[in-house]
C-alpha positions in Angstrom: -110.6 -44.8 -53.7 -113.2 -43.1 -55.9 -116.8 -44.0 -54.6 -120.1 -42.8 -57.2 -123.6 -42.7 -56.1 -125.8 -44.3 -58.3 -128.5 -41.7 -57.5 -126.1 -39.0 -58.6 -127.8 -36.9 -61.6 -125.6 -34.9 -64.3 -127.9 -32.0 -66.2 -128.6 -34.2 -69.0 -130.4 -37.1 -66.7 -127.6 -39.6 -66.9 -126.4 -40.9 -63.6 -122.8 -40.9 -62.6 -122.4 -44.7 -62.6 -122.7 -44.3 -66.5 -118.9 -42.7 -66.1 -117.9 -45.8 -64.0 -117.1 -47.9 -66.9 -115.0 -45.0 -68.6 -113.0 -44.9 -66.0 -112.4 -48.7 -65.5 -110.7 -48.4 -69.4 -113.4 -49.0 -71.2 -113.8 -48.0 -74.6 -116.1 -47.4 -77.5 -115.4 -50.4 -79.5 -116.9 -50.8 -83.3 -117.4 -54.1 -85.4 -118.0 -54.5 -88.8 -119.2 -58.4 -88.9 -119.1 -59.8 -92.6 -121.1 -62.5 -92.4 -122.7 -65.8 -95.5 -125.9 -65.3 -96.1 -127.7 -68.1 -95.1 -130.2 -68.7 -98.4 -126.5 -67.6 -100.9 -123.8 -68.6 -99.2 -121.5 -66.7 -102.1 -123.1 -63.6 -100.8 -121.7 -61.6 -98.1 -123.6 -59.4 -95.2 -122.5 -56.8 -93.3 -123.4 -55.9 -89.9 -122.1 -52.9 -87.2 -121.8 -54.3 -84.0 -121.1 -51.4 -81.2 -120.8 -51.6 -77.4 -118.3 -50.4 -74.2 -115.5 -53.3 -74.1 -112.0 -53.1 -72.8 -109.2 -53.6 -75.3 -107.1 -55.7 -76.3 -109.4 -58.9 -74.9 -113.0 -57.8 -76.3 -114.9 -59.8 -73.5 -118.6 -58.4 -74.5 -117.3 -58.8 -78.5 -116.5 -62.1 -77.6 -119.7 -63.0 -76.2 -121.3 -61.1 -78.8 -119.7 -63.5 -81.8 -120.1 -66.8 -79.7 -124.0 -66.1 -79.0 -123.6 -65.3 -82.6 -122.0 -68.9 -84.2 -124.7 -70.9 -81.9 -127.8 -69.1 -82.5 -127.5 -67.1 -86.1 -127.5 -69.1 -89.4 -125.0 -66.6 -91.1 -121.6 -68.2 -90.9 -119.0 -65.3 -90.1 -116.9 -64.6 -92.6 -114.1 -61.8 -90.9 -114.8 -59.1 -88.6 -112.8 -55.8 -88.1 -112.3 -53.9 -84.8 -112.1 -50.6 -84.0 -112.1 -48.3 -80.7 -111.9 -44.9 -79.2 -111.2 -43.9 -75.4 -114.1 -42.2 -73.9 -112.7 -40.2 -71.5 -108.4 -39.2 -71.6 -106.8 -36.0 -71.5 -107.4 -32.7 -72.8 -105.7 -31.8 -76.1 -104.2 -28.3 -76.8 -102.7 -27.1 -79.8 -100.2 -24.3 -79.8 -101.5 -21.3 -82.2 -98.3 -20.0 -84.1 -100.0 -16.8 -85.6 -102.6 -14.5 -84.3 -104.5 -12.0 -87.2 -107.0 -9.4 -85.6 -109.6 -7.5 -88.0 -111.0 -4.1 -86.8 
């Protein structure tokens, strides 16, 4: 078992407990919220909605779009998800052909 220091510094200032959640399977995940506009309802709104959340559940995007439909006027109209892995292996390509000038 894997145990991080919180105090733990990397060159850049972040601490190591800012990897923890990489590990764990979180990812980057991206939504575009289309939303009514309150005053024109015939007019859509879009708004980017980005945060660390583990796929395919979405708990934080979840939580996000239920604080959203009790406390914001704009009734949702769709929203698309994306994501990307943080952290995952190395990739490598093959080079086929090798050219050397001078």
């Amino acid at each position: 078992m894997l145990v991080f220091r919180a105090e733990a510094k990397h060159a850049r200032g972040d601490t190591v407990s800012d990897l923890i959640p990489q590990l764990r399977d979180y990812r980057l995940t991206t939504a575009e919220i289309i939303y009514h506009l309150p005053d024109h309802p015939d007019l859509l709104q879009s708004f980017i909605w980005q945060h660390l959340d583990i796929a395919p559940d979405y708990p934080n995007l979840r939580r996000f779009l239920d604080f959203w439909q009790k406390n914001i006027e704009g009734k949702l109209h769709s929203v698309r998800v994306g994501q990307a892995r943080l952290v995952g292996p190395a990739r490598f390509r093959h080079i086929r052909v090798s050219h050397l000038l001078h």
